[in-house]
KOLDREN-541849 format. One line per 8 residues: their letters; for each residue x, y, z of N, C-alpha, C. Coordinates in nm, 3 decimals. Example, Ala and Ser with C-alpha at 12.3 -4.5 7.8 and 13.67 -1.06 7.14 Angstrom:
<nodes>
AS) 1.319/-0.569/0.780/1.230/-0.450/0.780/1.320/-0.330/0.780  1.285/-0.225/0.708/1.367/-0.106/0.714/1.290/0.003/0.787
</nodes>
This chain:
<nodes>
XXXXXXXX) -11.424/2.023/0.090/-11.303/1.942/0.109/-11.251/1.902/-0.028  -11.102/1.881/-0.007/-11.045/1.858/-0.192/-11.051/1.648/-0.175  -11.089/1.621/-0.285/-11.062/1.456/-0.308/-10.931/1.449/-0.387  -10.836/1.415/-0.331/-10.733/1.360/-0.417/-10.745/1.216/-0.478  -10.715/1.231/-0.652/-10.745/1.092/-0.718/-10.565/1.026/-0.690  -10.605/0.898/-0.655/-10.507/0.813/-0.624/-10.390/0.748/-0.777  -10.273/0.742/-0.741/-10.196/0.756/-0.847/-10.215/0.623/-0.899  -10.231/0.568/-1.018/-10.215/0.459/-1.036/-10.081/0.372/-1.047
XXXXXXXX) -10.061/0.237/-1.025/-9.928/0.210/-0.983/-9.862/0.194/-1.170  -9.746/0.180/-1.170/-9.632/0.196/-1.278/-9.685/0.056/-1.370  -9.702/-0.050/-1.279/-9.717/-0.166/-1.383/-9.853/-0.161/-1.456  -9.953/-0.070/-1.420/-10.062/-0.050/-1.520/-10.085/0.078/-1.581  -10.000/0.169/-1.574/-9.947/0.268/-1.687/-9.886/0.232/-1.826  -9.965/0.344/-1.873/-9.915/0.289/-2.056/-9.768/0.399/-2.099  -9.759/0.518/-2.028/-9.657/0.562/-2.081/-9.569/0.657/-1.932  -9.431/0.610/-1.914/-9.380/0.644/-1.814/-9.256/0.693/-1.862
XXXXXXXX) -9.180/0.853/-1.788/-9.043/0.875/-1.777/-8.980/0.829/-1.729  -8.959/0.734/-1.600/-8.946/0.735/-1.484/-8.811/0.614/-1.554  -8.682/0.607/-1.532/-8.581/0.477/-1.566/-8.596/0.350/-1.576  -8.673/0.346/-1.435/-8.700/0.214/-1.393/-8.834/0.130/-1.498  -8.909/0.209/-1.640/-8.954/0.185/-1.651/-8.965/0.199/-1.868  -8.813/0.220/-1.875/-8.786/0.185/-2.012/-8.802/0.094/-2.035  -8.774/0.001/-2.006/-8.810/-0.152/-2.080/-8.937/-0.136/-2.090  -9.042/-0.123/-2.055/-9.193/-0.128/-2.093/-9.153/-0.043/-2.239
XXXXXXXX) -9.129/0.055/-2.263/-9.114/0.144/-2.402/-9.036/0.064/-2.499  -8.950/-0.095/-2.483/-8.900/-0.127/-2.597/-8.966/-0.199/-2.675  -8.915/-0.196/-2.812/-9.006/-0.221/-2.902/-8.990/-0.396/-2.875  -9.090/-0.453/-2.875/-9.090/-0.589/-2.849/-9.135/-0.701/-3.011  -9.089/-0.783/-3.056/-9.161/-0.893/-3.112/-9.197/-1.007/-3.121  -9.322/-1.061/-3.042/-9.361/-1.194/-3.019/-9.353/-1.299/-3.122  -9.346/-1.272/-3.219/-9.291/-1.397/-3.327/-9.122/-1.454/-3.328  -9.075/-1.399/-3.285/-8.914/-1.400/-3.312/-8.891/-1.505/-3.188
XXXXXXXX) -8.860/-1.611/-3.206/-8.804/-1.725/-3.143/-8.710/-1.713/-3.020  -8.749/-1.752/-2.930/-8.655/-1.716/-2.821/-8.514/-1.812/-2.778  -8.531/-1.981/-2.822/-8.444/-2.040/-2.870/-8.427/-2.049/-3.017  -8.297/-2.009/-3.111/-8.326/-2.016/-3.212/-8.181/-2.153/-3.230  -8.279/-2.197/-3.349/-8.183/-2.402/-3.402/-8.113/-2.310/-3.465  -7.970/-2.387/-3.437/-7.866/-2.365/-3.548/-7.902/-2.472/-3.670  -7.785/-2.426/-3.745/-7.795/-2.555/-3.840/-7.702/-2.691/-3.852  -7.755/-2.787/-3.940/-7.687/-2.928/-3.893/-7.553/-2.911/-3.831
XXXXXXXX) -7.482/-2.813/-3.965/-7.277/-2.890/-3.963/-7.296/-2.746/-3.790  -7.323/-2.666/-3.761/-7.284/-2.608/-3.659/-7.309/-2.709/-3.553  -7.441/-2.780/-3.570/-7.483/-2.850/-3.421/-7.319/-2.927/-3.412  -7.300/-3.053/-3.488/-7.170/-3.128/-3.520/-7.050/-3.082/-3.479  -7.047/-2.925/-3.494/-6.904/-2.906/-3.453/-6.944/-2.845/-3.306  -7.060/-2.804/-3.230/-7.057/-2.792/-3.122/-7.049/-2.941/-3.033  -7.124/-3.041/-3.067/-7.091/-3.166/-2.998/-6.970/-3.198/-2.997  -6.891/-3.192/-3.116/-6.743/-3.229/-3.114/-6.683/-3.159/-3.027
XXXXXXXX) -6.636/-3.053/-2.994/-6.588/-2.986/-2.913/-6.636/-3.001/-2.746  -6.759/-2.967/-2.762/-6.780/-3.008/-2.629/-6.842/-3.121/-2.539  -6.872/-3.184/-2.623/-6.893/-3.334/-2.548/-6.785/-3.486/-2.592  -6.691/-3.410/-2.723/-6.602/-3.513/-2.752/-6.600/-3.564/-2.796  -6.681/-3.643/-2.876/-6.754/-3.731/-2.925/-6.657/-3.770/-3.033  -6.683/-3.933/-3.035/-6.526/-4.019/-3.157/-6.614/-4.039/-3.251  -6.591/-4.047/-3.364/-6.622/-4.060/-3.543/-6.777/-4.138/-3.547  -6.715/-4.233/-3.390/-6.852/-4.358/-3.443/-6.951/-4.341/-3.360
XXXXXXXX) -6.929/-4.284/-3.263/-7.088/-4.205/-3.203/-7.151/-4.116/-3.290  -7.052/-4.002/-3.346/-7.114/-3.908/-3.472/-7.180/-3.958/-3.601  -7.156/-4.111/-3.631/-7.212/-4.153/-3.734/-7.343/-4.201/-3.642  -7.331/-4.262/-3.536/-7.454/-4.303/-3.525/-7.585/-4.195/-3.456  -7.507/-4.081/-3.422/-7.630/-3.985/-3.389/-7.689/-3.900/-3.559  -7.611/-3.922/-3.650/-7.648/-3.910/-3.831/-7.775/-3.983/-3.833  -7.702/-4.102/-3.798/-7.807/-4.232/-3.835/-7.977/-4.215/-3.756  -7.961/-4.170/-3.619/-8.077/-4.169/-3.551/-8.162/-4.041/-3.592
XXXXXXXX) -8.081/-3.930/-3.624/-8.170/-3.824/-3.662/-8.068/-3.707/-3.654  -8.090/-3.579/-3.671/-7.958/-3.492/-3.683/-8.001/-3.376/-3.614  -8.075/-3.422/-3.503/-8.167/-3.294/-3.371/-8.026/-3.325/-3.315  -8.045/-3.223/-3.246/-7.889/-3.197/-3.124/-7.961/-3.305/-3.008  -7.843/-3.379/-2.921/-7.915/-3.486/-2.864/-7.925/-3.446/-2.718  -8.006/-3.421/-2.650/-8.041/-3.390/-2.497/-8.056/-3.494/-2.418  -8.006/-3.437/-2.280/-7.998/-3.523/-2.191/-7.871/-3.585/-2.144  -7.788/-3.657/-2.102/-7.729/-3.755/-2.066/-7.641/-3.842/-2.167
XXXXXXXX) -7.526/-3.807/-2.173/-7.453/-3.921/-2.275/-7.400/-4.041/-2.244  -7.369/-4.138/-2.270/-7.396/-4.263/-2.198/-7.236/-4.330/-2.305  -7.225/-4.249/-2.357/-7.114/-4.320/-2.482/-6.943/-4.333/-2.355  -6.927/-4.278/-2.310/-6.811/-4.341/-2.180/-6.840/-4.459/-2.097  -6.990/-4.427/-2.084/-7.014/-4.572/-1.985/-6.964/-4.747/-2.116  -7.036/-4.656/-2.219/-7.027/-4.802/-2.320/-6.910/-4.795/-2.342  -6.793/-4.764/-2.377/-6.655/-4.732/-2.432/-6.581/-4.814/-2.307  -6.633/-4.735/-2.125/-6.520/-4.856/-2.041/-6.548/-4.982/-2.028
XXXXXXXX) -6.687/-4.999/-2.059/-6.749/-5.174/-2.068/-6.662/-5.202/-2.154  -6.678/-5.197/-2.265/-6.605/-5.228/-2.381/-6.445/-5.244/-2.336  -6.345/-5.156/-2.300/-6.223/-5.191/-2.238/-6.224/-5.287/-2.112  -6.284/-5.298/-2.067/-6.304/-5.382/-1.918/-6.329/-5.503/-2.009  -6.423/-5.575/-2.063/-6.415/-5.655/-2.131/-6.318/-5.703/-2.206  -6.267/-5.643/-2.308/-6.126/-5.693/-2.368/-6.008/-5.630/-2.281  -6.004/-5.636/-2.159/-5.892/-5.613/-2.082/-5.768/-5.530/-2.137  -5.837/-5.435/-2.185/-5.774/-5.282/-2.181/-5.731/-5.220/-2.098
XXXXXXXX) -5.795/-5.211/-2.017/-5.771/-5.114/-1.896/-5.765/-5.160/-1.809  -5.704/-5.174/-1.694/-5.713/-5.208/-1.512/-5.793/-5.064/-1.407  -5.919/-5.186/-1.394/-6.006/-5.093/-1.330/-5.911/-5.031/-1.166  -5.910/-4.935/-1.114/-5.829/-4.898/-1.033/-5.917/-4.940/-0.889  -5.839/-4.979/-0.739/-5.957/-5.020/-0.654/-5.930/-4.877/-0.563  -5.981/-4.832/-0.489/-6.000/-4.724/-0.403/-5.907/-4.805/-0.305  -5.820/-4.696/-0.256/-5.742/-4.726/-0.161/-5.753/-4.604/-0.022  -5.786/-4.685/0.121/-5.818/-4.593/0.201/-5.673/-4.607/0.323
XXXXXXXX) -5.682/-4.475/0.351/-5.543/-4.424/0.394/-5.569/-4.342/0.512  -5.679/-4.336/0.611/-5.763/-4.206/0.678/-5.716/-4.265/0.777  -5.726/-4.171/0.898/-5.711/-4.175/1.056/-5.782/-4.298/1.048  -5.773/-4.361/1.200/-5.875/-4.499/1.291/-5.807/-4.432/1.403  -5.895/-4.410/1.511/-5.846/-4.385/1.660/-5.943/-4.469/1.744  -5.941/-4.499/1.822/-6.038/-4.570/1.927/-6.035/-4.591/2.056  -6.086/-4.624/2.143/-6.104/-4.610/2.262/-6.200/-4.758/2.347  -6.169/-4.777/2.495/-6.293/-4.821/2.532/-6.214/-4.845/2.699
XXXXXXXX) -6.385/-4.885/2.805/-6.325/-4.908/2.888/-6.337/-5.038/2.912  -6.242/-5.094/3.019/-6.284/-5.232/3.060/-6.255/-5.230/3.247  -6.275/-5.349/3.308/-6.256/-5.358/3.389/-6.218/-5.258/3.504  -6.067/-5.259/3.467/-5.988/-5.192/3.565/-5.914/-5.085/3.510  -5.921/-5.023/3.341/-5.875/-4.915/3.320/-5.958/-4.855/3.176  -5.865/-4.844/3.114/-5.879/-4.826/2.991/-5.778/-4.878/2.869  -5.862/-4.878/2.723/-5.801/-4.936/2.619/-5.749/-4.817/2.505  -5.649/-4.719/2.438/-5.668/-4.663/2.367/-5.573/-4.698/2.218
XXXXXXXX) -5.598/-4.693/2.136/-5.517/-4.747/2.012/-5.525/-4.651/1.855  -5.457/-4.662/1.806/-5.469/-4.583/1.712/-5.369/-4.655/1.583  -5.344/-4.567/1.466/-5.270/-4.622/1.343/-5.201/-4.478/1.343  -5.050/-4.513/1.274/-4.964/-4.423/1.261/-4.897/-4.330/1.132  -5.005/-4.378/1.039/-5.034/-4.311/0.910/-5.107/-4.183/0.897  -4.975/-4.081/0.876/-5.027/-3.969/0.823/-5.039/-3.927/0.684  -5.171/-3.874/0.637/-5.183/-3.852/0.486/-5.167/-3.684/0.465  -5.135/-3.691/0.309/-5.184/-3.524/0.252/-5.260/-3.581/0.126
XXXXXXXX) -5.389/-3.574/0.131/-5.445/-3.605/0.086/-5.464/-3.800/0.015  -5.373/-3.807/-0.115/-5.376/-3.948/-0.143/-5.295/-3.995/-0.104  -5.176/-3.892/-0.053/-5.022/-3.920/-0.050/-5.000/-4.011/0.121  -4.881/-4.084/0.136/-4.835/-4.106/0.303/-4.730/-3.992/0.272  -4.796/-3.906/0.386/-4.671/-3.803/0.401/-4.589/-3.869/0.551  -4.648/-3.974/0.595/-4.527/-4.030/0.738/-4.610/-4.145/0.776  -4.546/-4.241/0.777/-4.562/-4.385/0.825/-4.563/-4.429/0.982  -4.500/-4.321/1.063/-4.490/-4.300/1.173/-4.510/-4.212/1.249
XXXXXXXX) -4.616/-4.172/1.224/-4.705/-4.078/1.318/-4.760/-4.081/1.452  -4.721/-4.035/1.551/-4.751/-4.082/1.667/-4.882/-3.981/1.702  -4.985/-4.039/1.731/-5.106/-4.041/1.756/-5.200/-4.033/1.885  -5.098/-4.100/1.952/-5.117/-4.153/2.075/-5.026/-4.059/2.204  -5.138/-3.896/2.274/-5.074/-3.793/2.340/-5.028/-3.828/2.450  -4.937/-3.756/2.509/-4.937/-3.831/2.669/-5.003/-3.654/2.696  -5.065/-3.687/2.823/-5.149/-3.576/2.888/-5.090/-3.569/3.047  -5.077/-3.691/3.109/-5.084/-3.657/3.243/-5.045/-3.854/3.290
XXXXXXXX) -4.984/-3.850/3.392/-4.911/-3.990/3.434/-5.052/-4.094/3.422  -5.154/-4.062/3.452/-5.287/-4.084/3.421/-5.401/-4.085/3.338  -5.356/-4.018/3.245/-5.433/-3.975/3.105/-5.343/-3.953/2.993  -5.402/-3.978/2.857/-5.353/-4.023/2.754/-5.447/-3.985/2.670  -5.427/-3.948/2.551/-5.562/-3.901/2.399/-5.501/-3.940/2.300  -5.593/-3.937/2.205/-5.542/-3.975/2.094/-5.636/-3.859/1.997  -5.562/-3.838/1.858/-5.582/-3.709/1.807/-5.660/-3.755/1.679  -5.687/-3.718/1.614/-5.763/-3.741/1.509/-5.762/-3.598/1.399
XXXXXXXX) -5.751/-3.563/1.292/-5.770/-3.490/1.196/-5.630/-3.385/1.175  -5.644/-3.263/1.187/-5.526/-3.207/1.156/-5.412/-3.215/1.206  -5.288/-3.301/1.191/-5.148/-3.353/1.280/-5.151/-3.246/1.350  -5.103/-3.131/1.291/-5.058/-3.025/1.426/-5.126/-2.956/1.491  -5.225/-2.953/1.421/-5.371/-2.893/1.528/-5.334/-3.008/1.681  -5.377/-3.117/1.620/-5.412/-3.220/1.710/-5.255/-3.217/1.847  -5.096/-3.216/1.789/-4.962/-3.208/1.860/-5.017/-3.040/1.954  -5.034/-2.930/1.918/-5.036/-2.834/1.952/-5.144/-2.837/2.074
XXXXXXXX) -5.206/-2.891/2.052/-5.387/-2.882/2.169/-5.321/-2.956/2.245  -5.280/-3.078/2.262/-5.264/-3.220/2.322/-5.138/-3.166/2.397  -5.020/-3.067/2.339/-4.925/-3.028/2.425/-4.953/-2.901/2.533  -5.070/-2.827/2.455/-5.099/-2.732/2.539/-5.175/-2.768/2.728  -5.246/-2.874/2.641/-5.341/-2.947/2.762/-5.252/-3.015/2.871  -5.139/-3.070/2.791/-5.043/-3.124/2.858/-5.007/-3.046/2.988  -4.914/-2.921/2.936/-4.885/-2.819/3.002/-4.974/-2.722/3.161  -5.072/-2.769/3.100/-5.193/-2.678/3.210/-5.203/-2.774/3.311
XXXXXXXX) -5.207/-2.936/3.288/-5.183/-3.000/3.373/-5.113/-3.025/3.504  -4.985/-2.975/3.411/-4.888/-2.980/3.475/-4.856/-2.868/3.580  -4.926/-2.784/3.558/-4.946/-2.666/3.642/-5.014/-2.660/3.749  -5.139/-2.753/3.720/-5.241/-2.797/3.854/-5.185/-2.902/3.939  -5.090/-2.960/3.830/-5.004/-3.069/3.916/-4.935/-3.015/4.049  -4.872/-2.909/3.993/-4.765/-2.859/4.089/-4.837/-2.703/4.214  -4.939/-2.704/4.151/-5.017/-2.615/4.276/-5.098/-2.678/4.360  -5.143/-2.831/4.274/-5.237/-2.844/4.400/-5.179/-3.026/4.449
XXXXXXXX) -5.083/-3.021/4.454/-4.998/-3.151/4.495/-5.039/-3.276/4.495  -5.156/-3.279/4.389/-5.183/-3.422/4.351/-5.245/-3.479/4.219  -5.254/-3.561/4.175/-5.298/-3.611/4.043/-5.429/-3.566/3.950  -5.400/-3.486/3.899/-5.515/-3.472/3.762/-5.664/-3.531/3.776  -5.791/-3.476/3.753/-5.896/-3.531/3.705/-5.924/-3.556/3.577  -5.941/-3.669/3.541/-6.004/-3.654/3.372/-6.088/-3.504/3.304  -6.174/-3.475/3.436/-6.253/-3.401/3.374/-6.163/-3.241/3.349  -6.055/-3.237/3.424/-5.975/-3.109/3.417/-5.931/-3.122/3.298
XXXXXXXX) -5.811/-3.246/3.240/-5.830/-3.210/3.071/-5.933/-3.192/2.968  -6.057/-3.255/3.024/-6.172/-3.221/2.910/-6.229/-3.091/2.966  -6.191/-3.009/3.018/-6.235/-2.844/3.038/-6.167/-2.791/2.953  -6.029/-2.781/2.991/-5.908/-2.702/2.919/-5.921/-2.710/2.741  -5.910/-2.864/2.738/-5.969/-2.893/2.560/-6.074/-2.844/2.511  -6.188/-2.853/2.543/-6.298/-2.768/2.532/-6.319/-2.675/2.478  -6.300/-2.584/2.667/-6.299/-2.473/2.556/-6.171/-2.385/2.479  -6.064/-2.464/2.496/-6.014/-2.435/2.372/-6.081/-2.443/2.225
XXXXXXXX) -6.115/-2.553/2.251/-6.161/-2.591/2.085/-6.285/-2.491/2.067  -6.368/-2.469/2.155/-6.451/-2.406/2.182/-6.507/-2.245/2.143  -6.383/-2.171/2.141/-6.326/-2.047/2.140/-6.302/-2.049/1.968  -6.234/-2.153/1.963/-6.230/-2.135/1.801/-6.349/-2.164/1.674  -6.468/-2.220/1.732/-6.575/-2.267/1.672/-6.544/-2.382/1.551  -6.427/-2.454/1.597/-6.411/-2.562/1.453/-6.303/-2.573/1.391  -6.192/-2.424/1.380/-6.097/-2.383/1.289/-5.997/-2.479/1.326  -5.992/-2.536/1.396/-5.862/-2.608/1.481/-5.941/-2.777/1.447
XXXXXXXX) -5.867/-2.834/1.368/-5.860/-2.941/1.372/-5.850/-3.037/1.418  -5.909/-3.027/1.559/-5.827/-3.137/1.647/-5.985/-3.247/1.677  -5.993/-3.344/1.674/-6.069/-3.363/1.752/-6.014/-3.513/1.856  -6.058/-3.520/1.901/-5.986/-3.602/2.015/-6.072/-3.689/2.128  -5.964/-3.832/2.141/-6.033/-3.941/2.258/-5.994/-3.908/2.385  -6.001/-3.860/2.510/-5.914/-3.897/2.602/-5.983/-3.977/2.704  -5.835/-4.067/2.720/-5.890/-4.139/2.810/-5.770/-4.144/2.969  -5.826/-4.157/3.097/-5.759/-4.186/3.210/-5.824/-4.231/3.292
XXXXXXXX) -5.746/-4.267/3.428/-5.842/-4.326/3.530/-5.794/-4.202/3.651  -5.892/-4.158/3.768/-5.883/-4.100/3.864/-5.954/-4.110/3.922  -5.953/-4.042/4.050/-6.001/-4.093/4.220/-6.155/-4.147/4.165  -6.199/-4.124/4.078/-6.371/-4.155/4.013/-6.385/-4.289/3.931  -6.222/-4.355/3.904/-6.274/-4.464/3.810/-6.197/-4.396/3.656  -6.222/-4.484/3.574/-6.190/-4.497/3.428/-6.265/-4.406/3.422  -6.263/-4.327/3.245/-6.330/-4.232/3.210/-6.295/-4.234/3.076  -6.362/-4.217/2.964/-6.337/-4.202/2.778/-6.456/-4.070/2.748
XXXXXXXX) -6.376/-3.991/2.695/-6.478/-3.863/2.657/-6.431/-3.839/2.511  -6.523/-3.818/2.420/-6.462/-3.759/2.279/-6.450/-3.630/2.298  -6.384/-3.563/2.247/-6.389/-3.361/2.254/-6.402/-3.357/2.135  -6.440/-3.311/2.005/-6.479/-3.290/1.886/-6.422/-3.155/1.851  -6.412/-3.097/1.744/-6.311/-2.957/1.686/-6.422/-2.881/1.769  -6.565/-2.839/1.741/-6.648/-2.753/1.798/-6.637/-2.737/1.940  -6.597/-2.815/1.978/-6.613/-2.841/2.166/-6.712/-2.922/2.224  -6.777/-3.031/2.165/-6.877/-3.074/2.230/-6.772/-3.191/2.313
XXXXXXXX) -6.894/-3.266/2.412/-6.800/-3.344/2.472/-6.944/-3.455/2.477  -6.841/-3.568/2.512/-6.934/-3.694/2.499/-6.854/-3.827/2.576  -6.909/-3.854/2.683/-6.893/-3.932/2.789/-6.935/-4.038/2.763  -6.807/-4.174/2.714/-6.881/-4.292/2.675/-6.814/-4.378/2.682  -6.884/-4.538/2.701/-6.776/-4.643/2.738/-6.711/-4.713/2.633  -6.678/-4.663/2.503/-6.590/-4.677/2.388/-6.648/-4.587/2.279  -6.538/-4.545/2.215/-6.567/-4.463/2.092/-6.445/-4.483/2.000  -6.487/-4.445/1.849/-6.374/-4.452/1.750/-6.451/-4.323/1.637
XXXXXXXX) -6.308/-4.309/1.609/-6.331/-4.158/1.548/-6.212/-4.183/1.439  -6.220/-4.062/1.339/-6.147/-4.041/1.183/-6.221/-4.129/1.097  -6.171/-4.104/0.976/-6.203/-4.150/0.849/-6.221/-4.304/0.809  -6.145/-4.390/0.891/-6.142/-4.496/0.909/-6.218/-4.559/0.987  -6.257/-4.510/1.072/-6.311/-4.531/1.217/-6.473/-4.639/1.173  -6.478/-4.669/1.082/-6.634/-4.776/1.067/-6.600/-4.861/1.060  -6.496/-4.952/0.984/-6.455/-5.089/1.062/-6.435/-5.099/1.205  -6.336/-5.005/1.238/-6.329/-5.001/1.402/-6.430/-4.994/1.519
XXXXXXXX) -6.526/-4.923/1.469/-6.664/-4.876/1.564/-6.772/-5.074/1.550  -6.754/-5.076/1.424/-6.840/-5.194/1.406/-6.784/-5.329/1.457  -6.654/-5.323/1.509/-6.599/-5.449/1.571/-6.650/-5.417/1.721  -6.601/-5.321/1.766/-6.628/-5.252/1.922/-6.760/-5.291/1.932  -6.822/-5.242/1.869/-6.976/-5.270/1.882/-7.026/-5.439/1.906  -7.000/-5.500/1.815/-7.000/-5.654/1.824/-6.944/-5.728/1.956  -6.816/-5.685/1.958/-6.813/-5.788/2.096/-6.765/-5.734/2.240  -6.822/-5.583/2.206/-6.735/-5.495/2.342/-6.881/-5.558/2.451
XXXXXXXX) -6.859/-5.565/2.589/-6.951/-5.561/2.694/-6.941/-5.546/2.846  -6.943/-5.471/2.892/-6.952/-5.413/3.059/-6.861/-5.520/3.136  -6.755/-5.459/3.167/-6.652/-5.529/3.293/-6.592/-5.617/3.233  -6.521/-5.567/3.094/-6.412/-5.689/3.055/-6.305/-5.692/3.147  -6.264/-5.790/3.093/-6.126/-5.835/3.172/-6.014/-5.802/3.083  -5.887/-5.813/3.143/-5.801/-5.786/3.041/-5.733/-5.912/2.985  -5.794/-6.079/2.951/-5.753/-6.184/2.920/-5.844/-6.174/2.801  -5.952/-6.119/2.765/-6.081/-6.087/2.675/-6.013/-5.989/2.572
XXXX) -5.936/-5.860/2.590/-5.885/-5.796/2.543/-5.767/-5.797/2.496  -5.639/-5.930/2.520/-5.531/-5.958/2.472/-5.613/-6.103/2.316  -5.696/-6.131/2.379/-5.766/-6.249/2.303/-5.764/-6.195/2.156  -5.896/-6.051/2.184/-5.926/-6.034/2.049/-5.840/-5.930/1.988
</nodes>
């Protein structure tokens, strides 16, 4: 019988044709520095350029030593103390401008409310944004995130309604607009901006469902949604409770 000797593999070969295995053949030298220091005036004009640095930080990194300085520069933090202190500058306050939509039930129906500020980004692109959909003589949503995502869904839903209206000769279920929304939103996996409160009452009672851009749905006795929506959620939370009245709800 023949024994074939087994090839040895490439990484413990000393001399190979093979492409994949030129770099082993270059000439290599382990003394030669793999970071190599520039010198002083180069370090100086690389900090200047790229970290910025004003006359009197550069004297004092002279002063500490003339190694290039690593890590974290801290010379802006000291520079706006310094203006904040001698009232140089007016620190700017964050100004928030985002959706608030909300929802809840009480008693004998439902509550839905919203704000009529639309943004593009920092900007008010409309002061009067209506927010607040009509769906059905019985149901009502409110939109949250992309304006026309949110007008376009809310009119479409509208529409389908109105169709069951007139085939089956009587009033809407809540749960028929939260199908239609669904899986609309559903179909699109997110791309559609809408996400949305609706709320109505039918032959079952009050009803508040969130529909979210993905399609999930969520059956609950108040919710608040958009960017704004954490002051709003955290008041609801505090003094909302099972079978208000509507003298409780003009109050607060």
């Amino acid at each position: 019988f023949f024994v074939r000797r087994r090839r040895p593999p490439r990484s413990t070969r000393k001399e190979s044709s093979a492409a994949s295995d030129v770099y082993k053949r270059q000439p290599q030298n382990p003394k030669t520095p793999v970071n190599k220091r520039m010198d002083k005036e180069r370090q100086w004009v690389v900090i200047n350029r790229i970290c910025n640095i004003n006359p009197i930080s550069m004297k004092y990194f002279e002063d500490i030593g003339s190694s290039l300085p690593s890590g974290f520069s801290y010379d802006n933090f000291v520079r706006n103390q310094f203006l904040k202190e001698n009232k140089l500058i007016v620190e700017s306050t964050p100004v928030k401008t985002g959706t608030t939509i909300a929802g809840l039930i009480f008693k004998d129906g439902i509550v839905l409310g919203a704000d009529t500020r639309s943004t593009s980004g920092p900007i008010v692109a409309n002061k009067n944004c209506i927010k607040i959909h009509y769906l059905a003589p019985n149901m009502y949503c409110c939109g949250a995130g992309t304006a026309a995502d949110c007008d376009f869904v809310t009119d479409m839903v509208s529409h389908e309604l109105e169709l069951i209206r007139l085939n089956t000769n009587r009033e809407c279920r809540v749960v028929n607009a939260v199908t239609i929304a669904r899986n609309h939103l559903f179909y699109y996996g997110g791309y559609i901006g809408a996400y949305l409160i609706i709320g109505g009452v039918d032959c079952k009672g009050p009803h508040l469902v969130n529909v979210s851009a993905e399609g999930t749905v969520k059956w609950v006795p108040y919710y608040a949604t958009g960017s704004g929506s954490l002051s709003a959620i955290s008041m609801i939370e505090s003094y909302y409770k099972e079978d208000l009245a509507v003298s409780f709800e003009c109050e607060r």
